[in-house]
SEBA-344319 format. One line per 10 residues: number of its first residue (from 0); their letters; for each residue y negated, z, x negated of N, C-alpha, C. Coordinates in nm, 4 decimals. Layout:
BEGIN
NUM	a	Y:Z:X:Y:Z:X:Y:Z:X ~ ...;
This chain:
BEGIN
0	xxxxxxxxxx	5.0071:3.3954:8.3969:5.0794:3.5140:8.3478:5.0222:3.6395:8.4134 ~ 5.1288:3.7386:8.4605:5.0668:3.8724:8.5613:5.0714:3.9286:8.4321 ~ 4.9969:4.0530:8.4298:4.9376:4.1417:8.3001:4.9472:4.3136:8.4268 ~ 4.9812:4.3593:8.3439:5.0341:4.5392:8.3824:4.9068:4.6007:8.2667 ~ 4.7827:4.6492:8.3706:4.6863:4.7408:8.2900:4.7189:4.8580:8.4085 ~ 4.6982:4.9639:8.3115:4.6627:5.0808:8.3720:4.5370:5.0484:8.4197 ~ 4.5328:5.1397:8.5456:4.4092:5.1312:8.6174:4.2504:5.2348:8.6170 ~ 4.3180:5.3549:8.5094:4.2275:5.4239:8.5151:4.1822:5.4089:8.3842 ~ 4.2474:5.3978:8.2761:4.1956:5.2746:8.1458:4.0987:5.1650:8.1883 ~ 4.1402:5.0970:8.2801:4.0847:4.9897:8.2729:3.9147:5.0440:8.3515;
10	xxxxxxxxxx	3.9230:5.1077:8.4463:3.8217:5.1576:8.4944:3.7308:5.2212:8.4315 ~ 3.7708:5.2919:8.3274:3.7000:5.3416:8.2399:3.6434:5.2126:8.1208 ~ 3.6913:5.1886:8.0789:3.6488:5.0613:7.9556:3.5470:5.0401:8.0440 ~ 3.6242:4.9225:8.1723:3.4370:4.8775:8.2366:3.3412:4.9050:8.2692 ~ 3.3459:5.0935:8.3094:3.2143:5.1405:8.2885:3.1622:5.1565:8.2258 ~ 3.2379:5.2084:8.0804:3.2086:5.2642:7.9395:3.0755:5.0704:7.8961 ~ 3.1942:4.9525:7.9094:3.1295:4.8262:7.8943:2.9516:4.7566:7.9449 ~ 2.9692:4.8279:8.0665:2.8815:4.8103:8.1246:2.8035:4.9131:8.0707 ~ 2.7730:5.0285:8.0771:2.6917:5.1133:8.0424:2.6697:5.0656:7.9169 ~ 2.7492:4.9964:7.8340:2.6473:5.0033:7.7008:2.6104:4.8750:7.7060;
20	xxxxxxxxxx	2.6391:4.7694:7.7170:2.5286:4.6316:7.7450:2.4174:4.6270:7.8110 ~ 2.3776:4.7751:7.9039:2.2820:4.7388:8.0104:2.1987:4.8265:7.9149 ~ 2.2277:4.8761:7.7816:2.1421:4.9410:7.7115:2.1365:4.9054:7.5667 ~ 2.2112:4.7903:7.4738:2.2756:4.7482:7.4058:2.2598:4.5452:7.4093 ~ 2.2840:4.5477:7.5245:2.3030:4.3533:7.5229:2.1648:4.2922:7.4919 ~ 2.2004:4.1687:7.4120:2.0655:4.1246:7.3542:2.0249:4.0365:7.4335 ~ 1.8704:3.9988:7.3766:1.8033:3.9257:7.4636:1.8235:3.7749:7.3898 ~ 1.8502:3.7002:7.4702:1.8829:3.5293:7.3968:1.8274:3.4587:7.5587 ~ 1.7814:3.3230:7.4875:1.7027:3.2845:7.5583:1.7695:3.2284:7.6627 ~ 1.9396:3.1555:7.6678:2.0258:3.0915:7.7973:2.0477:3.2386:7.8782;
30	xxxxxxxxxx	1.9739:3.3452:7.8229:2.0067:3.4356:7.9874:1.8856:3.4790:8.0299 ~ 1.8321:3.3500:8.0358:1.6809:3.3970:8.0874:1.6854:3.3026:8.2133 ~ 1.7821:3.2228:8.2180:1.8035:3.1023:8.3115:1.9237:3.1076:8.4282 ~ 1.9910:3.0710:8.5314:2.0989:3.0471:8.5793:2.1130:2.9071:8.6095 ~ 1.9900:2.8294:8.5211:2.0057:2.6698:8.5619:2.1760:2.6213:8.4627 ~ 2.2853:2.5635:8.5566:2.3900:2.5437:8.5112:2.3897:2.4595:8.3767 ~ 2.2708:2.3111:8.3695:2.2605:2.2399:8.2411:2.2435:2.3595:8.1648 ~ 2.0984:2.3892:8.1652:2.0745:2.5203:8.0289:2.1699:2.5736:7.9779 ~ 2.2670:2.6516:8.0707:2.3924:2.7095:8.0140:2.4266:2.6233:7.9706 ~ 2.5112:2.5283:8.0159:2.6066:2.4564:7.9483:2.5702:2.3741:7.8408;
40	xxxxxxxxxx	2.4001:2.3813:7.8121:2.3568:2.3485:7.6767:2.3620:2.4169:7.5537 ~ 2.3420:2.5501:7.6159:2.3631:2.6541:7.4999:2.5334:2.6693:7.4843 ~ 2.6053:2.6931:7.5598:2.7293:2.6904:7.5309:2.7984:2.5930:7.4605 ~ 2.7616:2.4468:7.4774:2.8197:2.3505:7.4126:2.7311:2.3914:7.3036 ~ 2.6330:2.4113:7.2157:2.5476:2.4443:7.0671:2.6096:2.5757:7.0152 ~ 2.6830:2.6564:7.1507:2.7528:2.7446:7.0451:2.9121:2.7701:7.0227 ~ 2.9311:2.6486:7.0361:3.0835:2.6044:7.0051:3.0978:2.5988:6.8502 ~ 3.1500:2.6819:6.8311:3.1890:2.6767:6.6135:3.0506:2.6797:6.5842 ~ 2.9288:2.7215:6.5670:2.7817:2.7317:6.5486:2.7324:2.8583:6.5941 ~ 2.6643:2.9356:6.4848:2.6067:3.1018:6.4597:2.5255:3.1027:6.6404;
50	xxxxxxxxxx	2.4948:3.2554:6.6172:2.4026:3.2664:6.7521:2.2314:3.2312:6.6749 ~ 2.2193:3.2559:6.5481:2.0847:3.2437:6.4809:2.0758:3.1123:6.4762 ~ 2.1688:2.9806:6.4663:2.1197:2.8504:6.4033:2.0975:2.7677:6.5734 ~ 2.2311:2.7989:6.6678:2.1401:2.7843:6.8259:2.0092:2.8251:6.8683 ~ 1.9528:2.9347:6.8257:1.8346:2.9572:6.8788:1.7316:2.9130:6.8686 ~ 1.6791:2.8459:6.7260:1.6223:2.7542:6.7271:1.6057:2.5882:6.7590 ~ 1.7296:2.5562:6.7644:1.7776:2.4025:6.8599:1.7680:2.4358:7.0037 ~ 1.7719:2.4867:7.0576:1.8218:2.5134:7.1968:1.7086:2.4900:7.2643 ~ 1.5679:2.5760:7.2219:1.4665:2.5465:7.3142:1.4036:2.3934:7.2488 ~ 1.4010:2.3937:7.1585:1.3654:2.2004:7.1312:1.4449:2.1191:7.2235;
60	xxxxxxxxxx	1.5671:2.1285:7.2361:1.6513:2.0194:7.2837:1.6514:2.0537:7.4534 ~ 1.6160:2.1449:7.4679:1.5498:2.1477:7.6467:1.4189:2.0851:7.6318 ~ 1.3200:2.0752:7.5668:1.1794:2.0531:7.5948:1.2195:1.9121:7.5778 ~ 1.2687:1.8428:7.4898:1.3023:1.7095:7.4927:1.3932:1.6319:7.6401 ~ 1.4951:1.7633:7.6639:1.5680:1.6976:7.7713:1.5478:1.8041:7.8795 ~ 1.4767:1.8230:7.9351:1.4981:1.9698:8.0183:1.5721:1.9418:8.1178 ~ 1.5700:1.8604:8.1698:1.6965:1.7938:8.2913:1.8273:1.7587:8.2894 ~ 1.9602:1.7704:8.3601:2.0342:1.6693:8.3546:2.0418:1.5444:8.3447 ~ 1.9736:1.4766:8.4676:1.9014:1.3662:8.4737:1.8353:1.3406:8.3354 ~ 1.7382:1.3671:8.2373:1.6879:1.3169:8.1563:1.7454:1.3084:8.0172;
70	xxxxxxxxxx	1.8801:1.4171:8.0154:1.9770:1.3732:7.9093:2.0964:1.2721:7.9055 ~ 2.1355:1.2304:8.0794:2.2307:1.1102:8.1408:2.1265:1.0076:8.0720 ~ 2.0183:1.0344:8.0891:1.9387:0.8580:8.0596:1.8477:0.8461:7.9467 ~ 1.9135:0.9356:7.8567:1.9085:0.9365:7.7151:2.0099:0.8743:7.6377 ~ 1.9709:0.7744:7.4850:2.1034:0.7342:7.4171:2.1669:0.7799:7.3554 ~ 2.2802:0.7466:7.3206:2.3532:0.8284:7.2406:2.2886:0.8144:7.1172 ~ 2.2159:0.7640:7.0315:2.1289:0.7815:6.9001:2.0490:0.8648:6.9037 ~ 1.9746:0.9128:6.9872:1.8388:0.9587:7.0078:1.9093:1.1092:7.0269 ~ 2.0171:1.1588:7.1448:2.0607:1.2550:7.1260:2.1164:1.3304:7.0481 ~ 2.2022:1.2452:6.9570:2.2528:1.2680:6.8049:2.1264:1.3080:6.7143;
80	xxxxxxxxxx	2.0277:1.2202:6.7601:1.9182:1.2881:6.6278:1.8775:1.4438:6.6890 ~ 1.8514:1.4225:6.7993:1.8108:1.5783:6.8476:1.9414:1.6840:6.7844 ~ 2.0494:1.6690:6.8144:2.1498:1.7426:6.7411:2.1566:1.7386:6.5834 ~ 2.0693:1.6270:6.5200:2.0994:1.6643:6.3696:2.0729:1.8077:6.3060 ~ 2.1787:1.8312:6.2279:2.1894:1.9919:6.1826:2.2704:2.0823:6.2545 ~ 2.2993:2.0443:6.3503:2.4155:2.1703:6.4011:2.5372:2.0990:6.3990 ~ 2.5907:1.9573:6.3441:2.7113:1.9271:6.3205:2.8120:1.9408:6.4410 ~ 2.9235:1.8317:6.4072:3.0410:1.8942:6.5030:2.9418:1.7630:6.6063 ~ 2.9548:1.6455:6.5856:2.8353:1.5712:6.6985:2.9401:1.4896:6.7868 ~ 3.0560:1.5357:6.7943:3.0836:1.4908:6.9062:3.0591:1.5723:7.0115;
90	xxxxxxxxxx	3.0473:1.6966:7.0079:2.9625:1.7562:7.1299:2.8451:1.7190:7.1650 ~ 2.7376:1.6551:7.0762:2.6484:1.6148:7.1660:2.7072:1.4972:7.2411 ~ 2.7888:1.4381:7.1587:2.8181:1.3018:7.2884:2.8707:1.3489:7.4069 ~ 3.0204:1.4534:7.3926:3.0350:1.4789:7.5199:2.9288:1.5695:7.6089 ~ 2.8238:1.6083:7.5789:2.7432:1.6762:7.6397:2.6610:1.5664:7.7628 ~ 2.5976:1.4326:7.6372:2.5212:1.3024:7.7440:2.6369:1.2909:7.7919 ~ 2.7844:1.2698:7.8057:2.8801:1.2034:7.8826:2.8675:1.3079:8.0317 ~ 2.9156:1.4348:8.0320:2.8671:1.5559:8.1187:2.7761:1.5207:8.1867 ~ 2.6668:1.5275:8.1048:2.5544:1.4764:8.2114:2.5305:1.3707:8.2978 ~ 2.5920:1.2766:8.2374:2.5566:1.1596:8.3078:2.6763:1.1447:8.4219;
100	xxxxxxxxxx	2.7735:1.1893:8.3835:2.8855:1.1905:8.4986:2.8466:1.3290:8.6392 ~ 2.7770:1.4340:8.5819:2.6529:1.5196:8.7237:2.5738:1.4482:8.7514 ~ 2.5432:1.3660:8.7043:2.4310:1.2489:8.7391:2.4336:1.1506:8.8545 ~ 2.5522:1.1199:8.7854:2.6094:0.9771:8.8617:2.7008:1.0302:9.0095 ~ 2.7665:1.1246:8.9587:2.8981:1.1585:9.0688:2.8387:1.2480:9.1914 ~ 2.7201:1.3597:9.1338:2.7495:1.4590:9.1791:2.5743:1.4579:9.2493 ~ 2.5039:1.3747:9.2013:2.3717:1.3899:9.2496:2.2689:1.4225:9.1523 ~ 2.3222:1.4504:9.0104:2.2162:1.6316:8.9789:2.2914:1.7406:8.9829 ~ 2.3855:1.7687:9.0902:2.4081:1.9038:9.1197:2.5565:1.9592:9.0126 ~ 2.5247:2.0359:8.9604:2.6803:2.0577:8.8756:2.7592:2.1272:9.0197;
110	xxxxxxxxxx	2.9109:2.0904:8.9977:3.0144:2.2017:9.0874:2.9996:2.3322:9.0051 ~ 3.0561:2.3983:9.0842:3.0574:2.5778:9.1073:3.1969:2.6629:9.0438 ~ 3.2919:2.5360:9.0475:3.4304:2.6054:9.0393:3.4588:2.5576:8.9122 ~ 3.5463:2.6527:8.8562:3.6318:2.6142:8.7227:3.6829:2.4990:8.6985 ~ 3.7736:2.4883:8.7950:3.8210:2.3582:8.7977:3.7677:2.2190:8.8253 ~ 3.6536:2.2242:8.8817:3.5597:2.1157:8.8809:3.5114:2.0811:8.7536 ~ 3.4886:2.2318:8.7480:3.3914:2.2056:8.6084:3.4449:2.1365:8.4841 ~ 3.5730:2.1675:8.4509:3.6706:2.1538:8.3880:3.6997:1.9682:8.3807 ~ 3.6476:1.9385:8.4771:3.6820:1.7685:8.4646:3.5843:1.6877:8.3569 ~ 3.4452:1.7562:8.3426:3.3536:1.6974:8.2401:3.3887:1.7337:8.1740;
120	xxxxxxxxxx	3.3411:1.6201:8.0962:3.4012:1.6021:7.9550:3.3395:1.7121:7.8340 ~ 3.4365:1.7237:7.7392:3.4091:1.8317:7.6898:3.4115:1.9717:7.7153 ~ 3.4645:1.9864:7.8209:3.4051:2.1425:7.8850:3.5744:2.1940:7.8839 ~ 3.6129:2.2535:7.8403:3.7536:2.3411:7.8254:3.7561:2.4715:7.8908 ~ 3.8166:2.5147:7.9362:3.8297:2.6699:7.9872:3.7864:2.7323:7.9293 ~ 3.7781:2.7844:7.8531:3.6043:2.8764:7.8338:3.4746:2.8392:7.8447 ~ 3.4395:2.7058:7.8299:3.3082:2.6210:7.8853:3.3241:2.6426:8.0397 ~ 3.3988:2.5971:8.0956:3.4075:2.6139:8.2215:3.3691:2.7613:8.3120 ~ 3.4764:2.8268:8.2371:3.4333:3.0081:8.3043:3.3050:3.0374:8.2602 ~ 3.2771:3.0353:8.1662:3.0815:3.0400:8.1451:3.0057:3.0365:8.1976;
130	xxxxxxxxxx	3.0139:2.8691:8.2579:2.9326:2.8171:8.3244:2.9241:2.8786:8.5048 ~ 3.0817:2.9232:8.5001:3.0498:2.9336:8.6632:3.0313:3.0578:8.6640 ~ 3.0521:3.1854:8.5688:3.0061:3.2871:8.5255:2.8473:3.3403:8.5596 ~ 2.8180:3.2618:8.4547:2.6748:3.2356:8.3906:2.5651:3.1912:8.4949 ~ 2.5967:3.0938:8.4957:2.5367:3.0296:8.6128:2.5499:3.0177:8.7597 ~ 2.6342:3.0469:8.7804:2.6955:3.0459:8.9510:2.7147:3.2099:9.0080 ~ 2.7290:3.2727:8.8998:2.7866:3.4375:8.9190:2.9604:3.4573:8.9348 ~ 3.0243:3.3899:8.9215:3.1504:3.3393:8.9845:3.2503:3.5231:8.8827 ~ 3.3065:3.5284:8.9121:3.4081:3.6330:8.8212:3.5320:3.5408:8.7532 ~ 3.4322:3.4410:8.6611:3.5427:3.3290:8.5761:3.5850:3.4529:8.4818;
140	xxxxxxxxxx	3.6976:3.4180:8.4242:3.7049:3.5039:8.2577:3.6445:3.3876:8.1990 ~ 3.6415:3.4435:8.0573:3.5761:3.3650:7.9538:3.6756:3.4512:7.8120 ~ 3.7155:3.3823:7.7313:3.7629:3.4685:7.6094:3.7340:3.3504:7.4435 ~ 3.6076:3.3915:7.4377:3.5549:3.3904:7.2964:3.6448:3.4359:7.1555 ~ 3.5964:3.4400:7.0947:3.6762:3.4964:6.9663:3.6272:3.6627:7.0050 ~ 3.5303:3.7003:7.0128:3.4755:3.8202:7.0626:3.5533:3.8976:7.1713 ~ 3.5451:3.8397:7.2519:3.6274:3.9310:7.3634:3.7619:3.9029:7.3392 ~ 3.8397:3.8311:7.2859:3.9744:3.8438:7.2617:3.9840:3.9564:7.2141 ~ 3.8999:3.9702:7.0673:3.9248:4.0388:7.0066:3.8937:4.2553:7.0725 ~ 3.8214:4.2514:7.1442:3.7960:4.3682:7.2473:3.9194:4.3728:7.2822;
150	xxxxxxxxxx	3.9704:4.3089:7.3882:4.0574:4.3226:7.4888:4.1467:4.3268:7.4049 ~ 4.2638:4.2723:7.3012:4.3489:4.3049:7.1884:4.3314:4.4614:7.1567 ~ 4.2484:4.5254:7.1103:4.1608:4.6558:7.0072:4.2426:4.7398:7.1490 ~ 4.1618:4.7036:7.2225:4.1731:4.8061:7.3845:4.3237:4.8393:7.4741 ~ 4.3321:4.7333:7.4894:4.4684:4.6941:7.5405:4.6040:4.6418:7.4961 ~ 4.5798:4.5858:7.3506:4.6988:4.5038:7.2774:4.6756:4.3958:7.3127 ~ 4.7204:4.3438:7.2170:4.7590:4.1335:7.2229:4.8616:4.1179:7.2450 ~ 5.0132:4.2180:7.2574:5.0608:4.1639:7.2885:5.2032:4.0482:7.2040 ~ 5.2777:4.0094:7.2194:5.3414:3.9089:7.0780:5.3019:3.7701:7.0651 ~ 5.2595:3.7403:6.9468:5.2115:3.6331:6.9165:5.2230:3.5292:7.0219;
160	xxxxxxxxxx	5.3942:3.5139:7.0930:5.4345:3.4150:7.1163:5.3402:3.3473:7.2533 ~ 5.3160:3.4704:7.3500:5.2202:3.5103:7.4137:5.1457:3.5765:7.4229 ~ 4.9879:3.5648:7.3104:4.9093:3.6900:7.3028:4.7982:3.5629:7.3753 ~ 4.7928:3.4668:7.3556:4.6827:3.3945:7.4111:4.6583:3.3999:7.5753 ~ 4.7906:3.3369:7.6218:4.8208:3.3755:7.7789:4.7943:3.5542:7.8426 ~ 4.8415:3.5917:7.7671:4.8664:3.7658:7.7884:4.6230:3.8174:7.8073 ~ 4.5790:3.7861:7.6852:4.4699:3.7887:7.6728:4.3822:3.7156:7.7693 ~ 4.3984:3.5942:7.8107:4.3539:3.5473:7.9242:4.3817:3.6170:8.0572 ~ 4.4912:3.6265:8.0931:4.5074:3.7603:8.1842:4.4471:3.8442:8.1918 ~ 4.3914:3.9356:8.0754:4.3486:4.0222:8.0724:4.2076:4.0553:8.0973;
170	xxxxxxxxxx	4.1542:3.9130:8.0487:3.9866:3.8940:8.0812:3.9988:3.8713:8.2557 ~ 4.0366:3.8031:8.2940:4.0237:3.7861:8.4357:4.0482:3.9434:8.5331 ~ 4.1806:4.0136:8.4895:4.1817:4.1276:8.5351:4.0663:4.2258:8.5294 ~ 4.0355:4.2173:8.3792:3.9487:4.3123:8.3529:3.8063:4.3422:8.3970 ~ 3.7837:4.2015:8.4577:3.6375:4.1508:8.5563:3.6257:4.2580:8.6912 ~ 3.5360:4.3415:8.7071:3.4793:4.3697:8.8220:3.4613:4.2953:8.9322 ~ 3.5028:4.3330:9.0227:3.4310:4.2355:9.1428:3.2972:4.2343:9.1423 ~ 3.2380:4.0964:9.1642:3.1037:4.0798:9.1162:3.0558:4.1201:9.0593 ~ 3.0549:4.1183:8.9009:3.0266:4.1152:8.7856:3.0556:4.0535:8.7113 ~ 3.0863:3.9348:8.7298:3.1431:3.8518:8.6206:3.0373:3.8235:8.5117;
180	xxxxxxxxxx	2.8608:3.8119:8.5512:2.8292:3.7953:8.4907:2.7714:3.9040:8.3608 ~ 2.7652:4.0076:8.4243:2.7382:4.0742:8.3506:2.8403:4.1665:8.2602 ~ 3.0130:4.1587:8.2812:3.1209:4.2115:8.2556:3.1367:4.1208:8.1286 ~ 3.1172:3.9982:8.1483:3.1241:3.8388:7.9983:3.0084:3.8695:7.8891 ~ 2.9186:3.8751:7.9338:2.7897:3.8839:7.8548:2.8059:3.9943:7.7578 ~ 2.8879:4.1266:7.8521:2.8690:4.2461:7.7622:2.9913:4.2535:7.6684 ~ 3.1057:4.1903:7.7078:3.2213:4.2026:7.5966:3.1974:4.1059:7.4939 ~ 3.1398:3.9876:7.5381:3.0785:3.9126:7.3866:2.9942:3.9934:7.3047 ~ 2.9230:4.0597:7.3289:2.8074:4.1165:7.2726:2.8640:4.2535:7.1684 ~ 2.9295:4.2968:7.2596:3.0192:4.4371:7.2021:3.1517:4.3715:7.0888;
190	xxxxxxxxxx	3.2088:4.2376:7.0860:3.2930:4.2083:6.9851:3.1985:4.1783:6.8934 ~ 3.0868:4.1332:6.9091:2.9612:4.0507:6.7873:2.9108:4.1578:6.7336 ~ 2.8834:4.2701:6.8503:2.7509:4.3683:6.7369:2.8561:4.4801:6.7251 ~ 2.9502:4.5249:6.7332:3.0198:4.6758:6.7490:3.1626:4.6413:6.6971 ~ 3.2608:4.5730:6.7786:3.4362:4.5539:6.7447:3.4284:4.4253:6.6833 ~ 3.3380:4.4294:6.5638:3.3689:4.2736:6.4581:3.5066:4.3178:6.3794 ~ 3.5570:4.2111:6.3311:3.6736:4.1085:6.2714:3.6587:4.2174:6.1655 ~ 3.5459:4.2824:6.0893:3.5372:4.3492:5.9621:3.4754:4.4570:6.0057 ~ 3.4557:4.5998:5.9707:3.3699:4.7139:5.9768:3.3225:4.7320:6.1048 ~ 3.4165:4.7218:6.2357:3.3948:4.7692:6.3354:3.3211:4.8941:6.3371;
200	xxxxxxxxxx	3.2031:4.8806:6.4139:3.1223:5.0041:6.4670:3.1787:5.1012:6.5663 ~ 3.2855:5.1309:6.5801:3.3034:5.2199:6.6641:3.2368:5.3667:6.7198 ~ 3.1447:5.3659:6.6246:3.0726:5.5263:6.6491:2.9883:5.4826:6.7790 ~ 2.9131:5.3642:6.7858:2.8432:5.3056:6.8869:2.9175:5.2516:7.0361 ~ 3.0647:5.3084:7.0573:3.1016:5.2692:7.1658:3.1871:5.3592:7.1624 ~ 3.2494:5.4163:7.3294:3.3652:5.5132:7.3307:3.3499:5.4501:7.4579 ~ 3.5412:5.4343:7.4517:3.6127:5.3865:7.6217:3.5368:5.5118:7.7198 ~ 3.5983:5.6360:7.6473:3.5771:5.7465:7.7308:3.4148:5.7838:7.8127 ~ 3.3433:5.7122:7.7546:3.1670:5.7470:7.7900:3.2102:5.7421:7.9511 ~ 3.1605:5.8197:8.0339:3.1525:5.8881:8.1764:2.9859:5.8461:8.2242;
């Protein structure tokens, strides 16, 4: 779907965006890394699961598996127990399945592109743009419940019939050239701590900031 943004709106938001994440975005421990597993460990733990109840699983379940390789040749029991408490355990299965299919297919090495990425299991278009985001630097979109909800506030959603398509558009447009990673990071952060679902903070953000 093509999407019609004004251009000097839009130019503005992403500076306004950027300027306040690079003073504003929190510190969590999967952006301390660009190793593609890590991401895509924390991302699969924060599928339907708080950012507070990941943070404490996340670095256990690397010290146990810190590798691709060492979660492919892990069982599915043993990984399930490492996941007990964050529920929802068919993601850990498709997570050993992921792995073991970078394992087997690919060497170790995860692919780079969306659409590669997109073939392991479990990994859906927003897992996917993340990862090549996140980890690769790529200018994937990504649209969370968070940044939907930005880009809606900012720009409109749009009619129901197509607000999902329309919104995906909009994340991809709205990406800087090379910045993807840091353009994703900061609109999640700004729907979580500032444009929440309830009592949006707006005093703490203005499109207009120069």
């Amino acid at each position: 779907m093509r999407v019609r943004v004004d251009g000097v709106r839009l130019a503005r938001f992403q500076r306004a965006l950027l300027r306040w994440y690079a003073r504003h975005g929190r510190d969590l421990p999967w952006r301390r890394t660009r190793d593609p597993y890590a991401v895509l460990v924390s991302e699969v733990m924060l599928q339907q699961t708080q950012v507070s109840r990941v943070l404490d699983y996340y670095p256990r379940f690397l010290a146990r598996y810190p590798t691709v390789e060492d979660l492919a040749g892990a069982s599915a029991p043993a990984v399930r127990e490492s996941w007990a408490g964050l529920g929802y355990y068919r993601r850990a299965d498709n997570l050993r399945r992921a792995a073991a299919l970078v394992a087997e297919r690919h060497g170790g090495r995860f692919p780079d592109d969306v659409t590669a990425l997109r073939t392991l299991p479990g990994v859906g278009r927003y897992t996917a743009g993340a990862v090549a985001a996140f980890a690769f630097g790529r200018d994937a979109p990504i649209l969370d419940t968070n940044a939907a909800r930005v880009l809606a506030r900012v720009f409109g959603g749009g009619r129901r019939r197509t607000r999902s398509a329309r919104l995906w558009a909009l994340a991809a447009a709205a990406i800087p050239a090379g910045r993807g990673y840091d353009f994703n990071q900061a609109i999640m952060d700004l729907g979580a701590l500032v444009c929440r679902a309830r009592s949006p903070g707006h005093g703490r953000f203005r499109i207009h900031e120069r």
